[in-house]
MMTF fields as JSON, N, C-alpha, C and O atoms, coordinates in Angstrom:
{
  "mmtfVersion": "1.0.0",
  "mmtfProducer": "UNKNOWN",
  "numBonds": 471,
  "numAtoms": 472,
  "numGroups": 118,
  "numChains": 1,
  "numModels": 1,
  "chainsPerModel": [1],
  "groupsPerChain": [118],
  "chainIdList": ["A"],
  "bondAtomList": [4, 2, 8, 6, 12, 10, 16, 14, 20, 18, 24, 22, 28, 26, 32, 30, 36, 34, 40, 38, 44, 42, 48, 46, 52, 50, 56, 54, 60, 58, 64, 62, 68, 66, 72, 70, 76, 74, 80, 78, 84, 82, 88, 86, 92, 90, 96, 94, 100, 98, 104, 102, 108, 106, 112, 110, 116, 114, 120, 118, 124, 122, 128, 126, 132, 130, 136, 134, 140, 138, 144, 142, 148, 146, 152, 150, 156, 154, 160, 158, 164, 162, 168, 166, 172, 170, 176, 174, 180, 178, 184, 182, 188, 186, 192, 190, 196, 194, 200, 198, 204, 202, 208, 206, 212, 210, 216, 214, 220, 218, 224, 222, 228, 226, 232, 230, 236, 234, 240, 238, 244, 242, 248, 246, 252, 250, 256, 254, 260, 258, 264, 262, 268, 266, 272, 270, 276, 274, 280, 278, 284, 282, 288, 286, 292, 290, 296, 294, 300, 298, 304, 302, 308, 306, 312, 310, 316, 314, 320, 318, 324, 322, 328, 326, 332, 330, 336, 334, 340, 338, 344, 342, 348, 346, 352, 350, 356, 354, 360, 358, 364, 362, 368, 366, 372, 370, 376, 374, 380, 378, 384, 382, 388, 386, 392, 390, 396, 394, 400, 398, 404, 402, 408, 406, 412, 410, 416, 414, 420, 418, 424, 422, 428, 426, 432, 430, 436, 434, 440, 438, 444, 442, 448, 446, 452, 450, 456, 454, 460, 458, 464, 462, 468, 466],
  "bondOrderList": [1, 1, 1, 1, 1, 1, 1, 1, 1, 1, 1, 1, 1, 1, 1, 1, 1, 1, 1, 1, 1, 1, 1, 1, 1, 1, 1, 1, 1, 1, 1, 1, 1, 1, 1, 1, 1, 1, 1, 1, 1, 1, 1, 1, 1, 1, 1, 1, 1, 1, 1, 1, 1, 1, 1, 1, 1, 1, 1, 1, 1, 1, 1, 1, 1, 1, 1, 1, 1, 1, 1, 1, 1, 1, 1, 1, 1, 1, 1, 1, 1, 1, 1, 1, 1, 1, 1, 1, 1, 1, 1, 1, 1, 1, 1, 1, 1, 1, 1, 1, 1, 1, 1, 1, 1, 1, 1, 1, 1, 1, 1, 1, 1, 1, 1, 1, 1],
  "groupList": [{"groupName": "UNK", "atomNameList": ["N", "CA", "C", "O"], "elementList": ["N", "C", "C", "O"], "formalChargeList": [0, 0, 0, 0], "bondAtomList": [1, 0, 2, 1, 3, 2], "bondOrderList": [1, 1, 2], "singleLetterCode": "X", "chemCompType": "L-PEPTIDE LINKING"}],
  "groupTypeList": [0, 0, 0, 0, 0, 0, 0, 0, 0, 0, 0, 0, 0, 0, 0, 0, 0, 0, 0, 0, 0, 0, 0, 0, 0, 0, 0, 0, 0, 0, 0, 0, 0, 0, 0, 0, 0, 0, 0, 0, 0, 0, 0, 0, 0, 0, 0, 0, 0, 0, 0, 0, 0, 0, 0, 0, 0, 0, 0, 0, 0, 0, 0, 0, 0, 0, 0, 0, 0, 0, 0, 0, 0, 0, 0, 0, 0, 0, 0, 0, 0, 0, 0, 0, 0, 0, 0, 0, 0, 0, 0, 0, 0, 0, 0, 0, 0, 0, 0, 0, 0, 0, 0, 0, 0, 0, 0, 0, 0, 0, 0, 0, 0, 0, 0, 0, 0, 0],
  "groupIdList": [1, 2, 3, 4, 5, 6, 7, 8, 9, 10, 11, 12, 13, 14, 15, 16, 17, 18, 19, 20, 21, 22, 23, 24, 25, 26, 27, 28, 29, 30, 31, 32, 33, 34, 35, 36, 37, 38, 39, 40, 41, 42, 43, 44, 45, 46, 47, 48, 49, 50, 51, 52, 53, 54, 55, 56, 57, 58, 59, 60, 61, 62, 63, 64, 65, 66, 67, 68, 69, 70, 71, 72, 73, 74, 75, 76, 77, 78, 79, 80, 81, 82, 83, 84, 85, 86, 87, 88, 89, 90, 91, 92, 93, 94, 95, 96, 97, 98, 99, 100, 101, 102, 103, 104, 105, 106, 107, 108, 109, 110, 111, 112, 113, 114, 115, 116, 117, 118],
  "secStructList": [7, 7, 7, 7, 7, 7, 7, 7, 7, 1, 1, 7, 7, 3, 3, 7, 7, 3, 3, 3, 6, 6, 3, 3, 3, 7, 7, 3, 3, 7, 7, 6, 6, 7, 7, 3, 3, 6, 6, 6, 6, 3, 3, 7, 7, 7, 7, 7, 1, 1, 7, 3, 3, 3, 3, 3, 3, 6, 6, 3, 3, 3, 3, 3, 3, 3, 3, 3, 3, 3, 3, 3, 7, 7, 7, 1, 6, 6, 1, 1, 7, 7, 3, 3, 3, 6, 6, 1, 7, 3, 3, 1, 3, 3, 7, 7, 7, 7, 7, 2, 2, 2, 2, 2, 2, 2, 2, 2, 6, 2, 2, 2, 2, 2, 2, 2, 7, 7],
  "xCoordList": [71.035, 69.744, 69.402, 70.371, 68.432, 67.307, 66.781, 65.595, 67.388, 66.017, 64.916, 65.287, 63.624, 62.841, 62.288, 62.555, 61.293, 60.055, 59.076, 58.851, 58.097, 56.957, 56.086, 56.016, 55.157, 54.139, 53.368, 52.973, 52.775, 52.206, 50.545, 50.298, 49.379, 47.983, 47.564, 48.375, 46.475, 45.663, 44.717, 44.104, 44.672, 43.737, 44.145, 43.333, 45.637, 46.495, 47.0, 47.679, 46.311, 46.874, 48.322, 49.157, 48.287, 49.398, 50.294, 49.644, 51.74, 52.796, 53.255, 53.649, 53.247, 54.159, 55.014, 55.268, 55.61, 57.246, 57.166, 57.313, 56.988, 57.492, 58.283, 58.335, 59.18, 59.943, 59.209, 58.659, 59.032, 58.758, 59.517, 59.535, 60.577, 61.359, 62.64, 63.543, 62.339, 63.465, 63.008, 63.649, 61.967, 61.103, 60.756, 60.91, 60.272, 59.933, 58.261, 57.959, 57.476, 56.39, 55.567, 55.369, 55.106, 54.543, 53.421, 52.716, 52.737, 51.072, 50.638, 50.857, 50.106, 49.248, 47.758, 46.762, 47.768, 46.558, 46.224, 47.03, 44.328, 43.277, 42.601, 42.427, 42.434, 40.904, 39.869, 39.587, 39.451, 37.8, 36.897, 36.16, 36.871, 35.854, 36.102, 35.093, 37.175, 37.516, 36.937, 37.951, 36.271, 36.45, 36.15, 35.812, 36.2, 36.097, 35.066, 34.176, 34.625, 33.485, 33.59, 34.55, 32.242, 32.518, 32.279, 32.205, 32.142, 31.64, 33.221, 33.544, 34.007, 35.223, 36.413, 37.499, 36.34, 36.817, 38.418, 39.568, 38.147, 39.278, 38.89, 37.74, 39.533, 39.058, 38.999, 39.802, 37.534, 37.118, 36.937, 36.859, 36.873, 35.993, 35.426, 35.81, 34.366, 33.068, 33.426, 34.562, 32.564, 33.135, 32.49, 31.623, 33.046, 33.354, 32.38, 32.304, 31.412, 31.093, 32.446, 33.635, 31.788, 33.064, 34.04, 34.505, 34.112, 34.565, 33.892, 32.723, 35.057, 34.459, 34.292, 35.01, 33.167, 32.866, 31.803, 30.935, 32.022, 31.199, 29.377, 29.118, 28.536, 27.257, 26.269, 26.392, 25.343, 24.708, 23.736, 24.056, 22.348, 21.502, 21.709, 22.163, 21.246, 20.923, 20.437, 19.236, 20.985, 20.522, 20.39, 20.008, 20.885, 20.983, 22.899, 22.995, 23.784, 25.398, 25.164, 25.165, 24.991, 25.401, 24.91, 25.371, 24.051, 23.583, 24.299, 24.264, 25.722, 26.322, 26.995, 27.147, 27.277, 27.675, 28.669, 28.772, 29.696, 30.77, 30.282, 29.854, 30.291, 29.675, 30.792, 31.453, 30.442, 30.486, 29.694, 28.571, 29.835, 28.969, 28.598, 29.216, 27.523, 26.492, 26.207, 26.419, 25.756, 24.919, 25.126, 25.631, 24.435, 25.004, 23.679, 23.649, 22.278, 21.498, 21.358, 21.071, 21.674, 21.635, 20.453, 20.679, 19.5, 18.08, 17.23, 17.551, 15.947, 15.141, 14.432, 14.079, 14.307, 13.105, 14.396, 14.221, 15.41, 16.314, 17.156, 18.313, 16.861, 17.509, 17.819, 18.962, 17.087, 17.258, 18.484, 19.327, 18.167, 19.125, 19.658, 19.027, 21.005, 21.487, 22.544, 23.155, 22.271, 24.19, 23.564, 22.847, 23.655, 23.219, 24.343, 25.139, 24.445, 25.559, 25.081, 24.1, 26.018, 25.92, 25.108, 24.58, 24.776, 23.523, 22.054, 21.237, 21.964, 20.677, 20.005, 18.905, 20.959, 20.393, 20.569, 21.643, 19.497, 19.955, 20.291, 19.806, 21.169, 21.265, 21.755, 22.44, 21.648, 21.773, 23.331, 23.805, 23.905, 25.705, 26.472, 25.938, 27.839, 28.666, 30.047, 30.132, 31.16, 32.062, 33.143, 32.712, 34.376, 35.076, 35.909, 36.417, 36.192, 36.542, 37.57, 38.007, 38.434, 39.689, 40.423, 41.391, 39.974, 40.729, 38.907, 37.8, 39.446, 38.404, 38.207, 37.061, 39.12, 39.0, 38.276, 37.624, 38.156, 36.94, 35.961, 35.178, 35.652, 34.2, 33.973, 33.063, 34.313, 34.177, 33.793, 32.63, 34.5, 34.129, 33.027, 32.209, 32.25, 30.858, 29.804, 28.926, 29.988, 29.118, 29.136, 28.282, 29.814, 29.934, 29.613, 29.292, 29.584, 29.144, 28.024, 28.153, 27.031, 26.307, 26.202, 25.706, 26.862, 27.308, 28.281, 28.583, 28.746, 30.297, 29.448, 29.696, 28.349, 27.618, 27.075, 27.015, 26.854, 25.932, 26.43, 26.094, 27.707, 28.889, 29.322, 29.87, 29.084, 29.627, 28.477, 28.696, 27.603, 26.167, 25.813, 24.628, 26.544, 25.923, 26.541, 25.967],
  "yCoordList": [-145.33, -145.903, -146.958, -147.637, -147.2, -147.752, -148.75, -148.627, -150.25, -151.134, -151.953, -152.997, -151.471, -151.568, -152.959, -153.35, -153.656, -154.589, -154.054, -153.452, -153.978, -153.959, -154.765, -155.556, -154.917, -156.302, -156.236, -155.074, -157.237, -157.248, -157.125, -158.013, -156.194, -156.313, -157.671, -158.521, -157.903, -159.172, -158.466, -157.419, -159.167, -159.288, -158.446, -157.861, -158.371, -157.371, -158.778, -159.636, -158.81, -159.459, -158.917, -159.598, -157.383, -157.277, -155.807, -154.817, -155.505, -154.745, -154.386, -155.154, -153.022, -152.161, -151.446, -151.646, -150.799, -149.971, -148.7, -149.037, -147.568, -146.326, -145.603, -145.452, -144.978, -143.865, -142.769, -142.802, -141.47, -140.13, -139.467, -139.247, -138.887, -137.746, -138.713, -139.505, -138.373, -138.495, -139.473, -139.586, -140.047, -140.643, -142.074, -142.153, -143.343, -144.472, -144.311, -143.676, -144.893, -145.578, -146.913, -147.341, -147.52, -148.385, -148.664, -148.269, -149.627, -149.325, -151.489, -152.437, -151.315, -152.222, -152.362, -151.722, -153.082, -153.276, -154.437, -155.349, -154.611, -155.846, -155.986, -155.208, -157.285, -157.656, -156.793, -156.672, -156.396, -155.984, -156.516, -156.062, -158.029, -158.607, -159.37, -160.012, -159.483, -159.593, -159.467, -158.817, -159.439, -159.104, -159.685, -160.868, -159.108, -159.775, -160.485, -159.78, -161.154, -162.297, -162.402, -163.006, -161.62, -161.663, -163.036, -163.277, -163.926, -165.571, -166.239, -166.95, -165.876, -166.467, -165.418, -165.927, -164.208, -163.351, -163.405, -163.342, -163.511, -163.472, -162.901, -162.597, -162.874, -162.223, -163.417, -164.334, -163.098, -164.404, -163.518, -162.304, -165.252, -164.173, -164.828, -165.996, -164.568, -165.178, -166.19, -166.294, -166.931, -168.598, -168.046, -167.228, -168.598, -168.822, -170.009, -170.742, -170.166, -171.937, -172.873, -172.729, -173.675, -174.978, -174.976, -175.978, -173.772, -174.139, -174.652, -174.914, -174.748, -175.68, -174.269, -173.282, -174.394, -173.544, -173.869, -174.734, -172.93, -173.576, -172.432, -171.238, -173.75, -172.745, -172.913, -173.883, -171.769, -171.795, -170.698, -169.885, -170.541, -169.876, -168.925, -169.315, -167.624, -166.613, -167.346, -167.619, -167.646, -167.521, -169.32, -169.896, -169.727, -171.344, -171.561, -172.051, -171.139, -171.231, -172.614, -173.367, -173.435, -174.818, -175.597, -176.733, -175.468, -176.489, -176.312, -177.069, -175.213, -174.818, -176.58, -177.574, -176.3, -177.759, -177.227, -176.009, -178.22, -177.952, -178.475, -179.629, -177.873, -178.667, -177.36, -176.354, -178.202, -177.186, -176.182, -176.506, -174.651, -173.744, -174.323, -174.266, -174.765, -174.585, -173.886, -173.799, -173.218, -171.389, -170.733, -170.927, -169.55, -168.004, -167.401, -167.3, -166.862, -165.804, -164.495, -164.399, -163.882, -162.475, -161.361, -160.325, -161.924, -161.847, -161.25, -161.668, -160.06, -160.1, -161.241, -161.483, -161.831, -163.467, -164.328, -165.113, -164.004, -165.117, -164.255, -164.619, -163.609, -162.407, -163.226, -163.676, -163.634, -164.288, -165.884, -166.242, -166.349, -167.348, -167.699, -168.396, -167.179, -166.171, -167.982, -168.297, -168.718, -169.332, -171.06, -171.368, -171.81, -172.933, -173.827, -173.841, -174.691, -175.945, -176.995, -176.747, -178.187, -179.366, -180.02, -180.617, -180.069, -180.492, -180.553, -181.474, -179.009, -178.694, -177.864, -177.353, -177.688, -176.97, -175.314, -174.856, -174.472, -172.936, -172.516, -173.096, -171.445, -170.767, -169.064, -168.509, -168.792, -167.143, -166.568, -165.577, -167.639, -167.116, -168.132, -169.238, -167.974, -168.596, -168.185, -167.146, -168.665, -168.235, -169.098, -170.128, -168.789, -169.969, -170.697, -170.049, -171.792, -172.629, -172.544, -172.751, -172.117, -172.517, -173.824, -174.433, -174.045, -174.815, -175.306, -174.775, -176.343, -177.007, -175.888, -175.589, -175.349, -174.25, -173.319, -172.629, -173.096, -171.768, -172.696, -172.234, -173.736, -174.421, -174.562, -173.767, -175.224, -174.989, -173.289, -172.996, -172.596, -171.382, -171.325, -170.973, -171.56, -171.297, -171.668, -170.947, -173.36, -173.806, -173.686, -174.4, -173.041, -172.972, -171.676, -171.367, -170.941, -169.203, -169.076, -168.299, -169.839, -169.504, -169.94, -169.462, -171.024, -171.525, -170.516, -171.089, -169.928, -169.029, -167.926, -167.54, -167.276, -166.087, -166.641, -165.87, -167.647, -167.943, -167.726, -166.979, -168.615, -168.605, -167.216, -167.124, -166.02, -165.038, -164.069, -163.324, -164.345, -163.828, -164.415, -164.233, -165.181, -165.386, -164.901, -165.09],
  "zCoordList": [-257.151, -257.475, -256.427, -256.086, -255.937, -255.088, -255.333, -255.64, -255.326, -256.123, -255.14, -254.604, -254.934, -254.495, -255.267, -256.404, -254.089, -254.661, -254.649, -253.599, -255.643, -255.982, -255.877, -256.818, -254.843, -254.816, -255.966, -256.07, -257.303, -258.21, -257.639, -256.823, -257.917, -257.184, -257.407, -257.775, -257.227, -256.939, -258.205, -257.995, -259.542, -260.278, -261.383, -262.1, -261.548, -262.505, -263.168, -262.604, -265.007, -265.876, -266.66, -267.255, -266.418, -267.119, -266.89, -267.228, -266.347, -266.043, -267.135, -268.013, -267.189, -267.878, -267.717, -266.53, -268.014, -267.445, -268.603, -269.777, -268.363, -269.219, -268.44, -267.22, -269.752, -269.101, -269.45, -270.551, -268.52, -268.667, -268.087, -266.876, -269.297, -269.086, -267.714, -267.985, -266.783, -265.945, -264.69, -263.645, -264.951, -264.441, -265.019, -266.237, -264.314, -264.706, -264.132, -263.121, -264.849, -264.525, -264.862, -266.0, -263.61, -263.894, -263.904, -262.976, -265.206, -264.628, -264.616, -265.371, -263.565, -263.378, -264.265, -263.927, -265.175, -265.733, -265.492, -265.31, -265.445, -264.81, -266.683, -267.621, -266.444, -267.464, -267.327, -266.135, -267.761, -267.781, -267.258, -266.383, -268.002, -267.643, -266.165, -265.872, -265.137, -264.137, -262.945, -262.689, -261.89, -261.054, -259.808, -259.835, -258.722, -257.218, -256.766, -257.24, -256.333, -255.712, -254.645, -254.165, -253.59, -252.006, -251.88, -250.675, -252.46, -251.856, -251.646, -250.695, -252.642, -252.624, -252.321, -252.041, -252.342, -251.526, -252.837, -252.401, -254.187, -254.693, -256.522, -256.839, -257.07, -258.178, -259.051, -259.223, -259.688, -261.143, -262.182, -262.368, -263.203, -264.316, -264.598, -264.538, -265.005, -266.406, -267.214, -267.676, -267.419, -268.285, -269.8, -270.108, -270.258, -272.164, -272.069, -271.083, -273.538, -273.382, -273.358, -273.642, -272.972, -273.553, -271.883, -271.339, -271.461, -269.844, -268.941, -268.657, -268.493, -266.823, -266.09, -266.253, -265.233, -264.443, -263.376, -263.491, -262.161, -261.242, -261.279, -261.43, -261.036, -261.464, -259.868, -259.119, -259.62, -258.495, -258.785, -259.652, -258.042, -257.914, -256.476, -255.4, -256.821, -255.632, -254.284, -254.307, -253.351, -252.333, -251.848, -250.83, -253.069, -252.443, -253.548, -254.673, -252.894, -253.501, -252.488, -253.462, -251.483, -251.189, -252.107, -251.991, -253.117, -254.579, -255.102, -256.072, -255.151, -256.675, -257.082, -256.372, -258.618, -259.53, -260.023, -260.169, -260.408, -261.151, -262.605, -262.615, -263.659, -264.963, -266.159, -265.903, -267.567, -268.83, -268.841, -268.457, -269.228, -269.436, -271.185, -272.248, -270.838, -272.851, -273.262, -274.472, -272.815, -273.512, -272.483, -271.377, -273.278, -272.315, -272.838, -274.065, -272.0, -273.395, -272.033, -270.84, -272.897, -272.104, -273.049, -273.674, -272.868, -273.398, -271.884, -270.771, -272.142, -270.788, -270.263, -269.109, -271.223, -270.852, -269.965, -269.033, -270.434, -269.42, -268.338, -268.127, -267.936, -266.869, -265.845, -265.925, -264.751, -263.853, -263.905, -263.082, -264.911, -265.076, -266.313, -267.107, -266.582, -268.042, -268.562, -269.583, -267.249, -267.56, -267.792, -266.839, -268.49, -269.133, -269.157, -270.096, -267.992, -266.991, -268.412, -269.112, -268.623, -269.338, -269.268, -270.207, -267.975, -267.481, -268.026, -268.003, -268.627, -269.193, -268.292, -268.502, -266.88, -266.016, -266.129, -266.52, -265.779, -266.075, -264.808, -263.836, -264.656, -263.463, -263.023, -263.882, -262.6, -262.141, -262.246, -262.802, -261.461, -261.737, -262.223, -262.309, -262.629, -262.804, -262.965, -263.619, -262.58, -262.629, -263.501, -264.019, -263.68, -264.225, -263.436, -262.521, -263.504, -262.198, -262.461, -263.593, -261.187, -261.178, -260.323, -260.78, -259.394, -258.457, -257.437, -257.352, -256.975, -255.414, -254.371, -254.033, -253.926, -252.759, -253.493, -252.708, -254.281, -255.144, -254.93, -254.1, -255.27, -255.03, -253.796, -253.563, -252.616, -251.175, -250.829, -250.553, -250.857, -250.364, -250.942, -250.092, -252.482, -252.637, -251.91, -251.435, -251.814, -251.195, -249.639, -249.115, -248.867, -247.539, -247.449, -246.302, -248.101, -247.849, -246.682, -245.736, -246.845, -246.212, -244.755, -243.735, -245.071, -243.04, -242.822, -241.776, -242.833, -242.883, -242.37, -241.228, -243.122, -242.921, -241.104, -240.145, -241.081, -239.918, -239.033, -238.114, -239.22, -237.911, -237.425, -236.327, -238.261, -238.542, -237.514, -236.559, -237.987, -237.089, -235.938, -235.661, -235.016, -233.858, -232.575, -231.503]
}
């Protein structure tokens, strides 16, 4: 027998191990509600009220705020800006904050894009 490492993926909450027959398998399973963010280039998820999370509008992420998510309405009248900061402020996205370097990469996205284009 062979014992190999397995690198765990990037955005896999949870490893399993079955046997079949004469065979092992493993499966990598993700959250659902999970996923990748080209601004931060790493996998988020969606804030719950009552979290901290970082909030920003389409096309201006150097305003994003770090605040509480208050409400959530996922209603057509509130389409455009679904996510409700402590503030009282509404906004288009939000993610759940994990760390400072997730907030930097937001707000720099767009100098990053620039530097990137010349």
């Amino acid at each position: 027998m062979k014992l190999r490492e397995i690198p765990i993926p990037t955005g896999c909450t949870r490893v399993s191990v079955e046997q079949e027959n004469d065979k092992i398998v493993i499966l990598f399973e993700g959250n659902d509600k999970e996923f990748v963010l080209d601004l931060t280039g790493e996998t988020e998820s969606p804030p719950e009220i009552g979290d901290l999370a970082i909030f920003w509008n389409a096309g201006k992420e150097y305003l994003a705020v770090i605040a509480l998510l208050a409400d959530k309405e996922w209603v057509p009248e509130a389409e455009k800006y679904p996510y409700k900061a402590s503030s009282e402020e509404w906004y288009s996205h939000a993610i759940r904050f994990r760390n400072l370097s997730q907030f930097v990469k937001i707000i720099k996205h767009r100098f990053r894009n620039a530097q990137k284009n010349k």
